[in-house]
N, C-alpha and C positions, 0 to 999 in steps of 0.2 A: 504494500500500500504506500502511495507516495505519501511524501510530509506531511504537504497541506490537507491531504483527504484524511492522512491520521487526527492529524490537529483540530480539522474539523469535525471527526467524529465523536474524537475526547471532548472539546467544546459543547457540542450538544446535547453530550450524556451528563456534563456535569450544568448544564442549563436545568434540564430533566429532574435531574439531583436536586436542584434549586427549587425548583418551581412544586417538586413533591414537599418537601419543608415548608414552602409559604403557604401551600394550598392544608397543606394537615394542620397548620398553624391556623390559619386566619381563614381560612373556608374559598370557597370558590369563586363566588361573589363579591368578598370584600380584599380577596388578592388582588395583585395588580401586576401586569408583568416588570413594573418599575421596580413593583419587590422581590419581584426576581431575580432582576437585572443586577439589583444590589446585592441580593445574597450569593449569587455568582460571579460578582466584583466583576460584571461586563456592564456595557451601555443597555437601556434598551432598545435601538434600534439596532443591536446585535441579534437580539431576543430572536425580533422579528425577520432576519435574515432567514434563520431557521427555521421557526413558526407563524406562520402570516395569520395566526388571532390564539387567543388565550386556550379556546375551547379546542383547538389544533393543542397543544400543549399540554391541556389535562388528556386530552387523548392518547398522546403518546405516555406521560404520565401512569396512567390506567395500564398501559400493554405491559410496561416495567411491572408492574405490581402484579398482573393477572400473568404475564410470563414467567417469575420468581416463582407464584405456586403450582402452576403445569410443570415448571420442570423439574419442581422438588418435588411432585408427586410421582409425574411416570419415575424419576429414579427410585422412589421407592419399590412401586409398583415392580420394576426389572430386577429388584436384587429382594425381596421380601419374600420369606414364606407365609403360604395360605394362616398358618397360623399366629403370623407375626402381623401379618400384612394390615389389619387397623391400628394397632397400637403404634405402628411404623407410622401411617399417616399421621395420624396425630400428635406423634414427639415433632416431624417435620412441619408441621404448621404450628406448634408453639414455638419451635425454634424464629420462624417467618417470624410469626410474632414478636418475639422478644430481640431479633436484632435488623426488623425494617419496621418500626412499631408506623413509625408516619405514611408508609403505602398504604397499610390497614386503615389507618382513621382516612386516608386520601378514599380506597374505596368506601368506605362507609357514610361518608359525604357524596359524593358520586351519585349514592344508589338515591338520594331523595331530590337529584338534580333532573329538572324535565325536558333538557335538550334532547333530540332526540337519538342525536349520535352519540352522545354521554350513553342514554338508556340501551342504547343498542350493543357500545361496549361494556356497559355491564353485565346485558342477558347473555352475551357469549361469553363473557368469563366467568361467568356461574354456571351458562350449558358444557363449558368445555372441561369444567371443574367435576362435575357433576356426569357427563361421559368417563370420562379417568376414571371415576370411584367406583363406580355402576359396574362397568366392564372387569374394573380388577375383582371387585367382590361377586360376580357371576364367575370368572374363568375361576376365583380362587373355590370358588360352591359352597360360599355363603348362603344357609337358608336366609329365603326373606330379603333376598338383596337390594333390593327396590327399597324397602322399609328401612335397612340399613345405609341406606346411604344416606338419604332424608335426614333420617338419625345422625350421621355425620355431620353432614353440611347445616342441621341446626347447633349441634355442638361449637361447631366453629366457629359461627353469627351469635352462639353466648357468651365464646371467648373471646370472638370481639368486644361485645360490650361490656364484659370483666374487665378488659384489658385498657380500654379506654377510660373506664370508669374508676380504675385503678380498686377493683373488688376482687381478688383472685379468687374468695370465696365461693361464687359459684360457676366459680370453674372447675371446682373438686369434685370429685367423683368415690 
């Protein structure tokens, strides 16, 4: 990769970086890509070199975050036994949790946001969240696997809100 296509790739991953911090910090609405611009110590009309509007930005934003847990989960999914195979997922999304805490509250904002393309990358990173789980717990011969995954994926949306809410309490089991 030449220099400048590296540099600019590094640039806009840590724009990305920036703009998940202001947007988990100050919400989506009352971010600004100025606060971005500043917490990634660029201009913003660098911002926009690279994102021609905000909601381009949480977009890309959102893929970081919904790409982090596809690909922590098919890895577990490829090395986990049928027997290990939930407990596997879920050590993997508290890990997510506990060291990308601001993608989480990024989506968890997201999901009450009513653009439509916001809504659109959330139903696929929930459908595509939610194929992973399904499939691994049918090939593993989870009875009920349908109900187990349900069961999963609300566990998650309770650690999200434990974890936001800073209550680990009902996150115990």
């Amino acid at each position: 990769m030449p220099k400048n296509e590296a540099t600019s790739v590094n640039r806009r991953t840590e724009i990305i970086s920036a703009a998940i911090e202001v947007f988990a910090e100050n919400g989506y609405y009352r971010a600004t890509t100025a606060h971005v611009a500043e917490r990634a110590s660029i201009s913003q009309p660098y911002v926009f070199r690279f994102f021609k509007t905000k909601e381009a930005l949480l977009l890309s934003a959102l893929e970081v975050a919904w790409t982090r847990i596809t690909e922590a989960f098919r890895q577990v999914v490829a090395v986990s036994s049928s027997e290990q195979l939930e407990s596997d997922l879920i050590r993997a999304y508290e890990k997510i949790l506990e060291q990308h805490k601001n993608e989480t509250l990024l989506q968890m904002q997201a999901q009450t946001i009513q653009e439509e393309a916001i809504q659109e990358a959330m139903r696929n990173g929930y459908r595509e969240v939610r194929r992973i789980v399904l499939e691994a717990f049918e090939k593993a011969g989870m009875a009920d696997a349908k109900e187990r995954t349900m069961l999963f994926l609300a566990r998650g949306m309770l650690c999200n809100i434990g974890m936001a809410l800073n209550m680990p309490e009902i996150m115990e089991v």
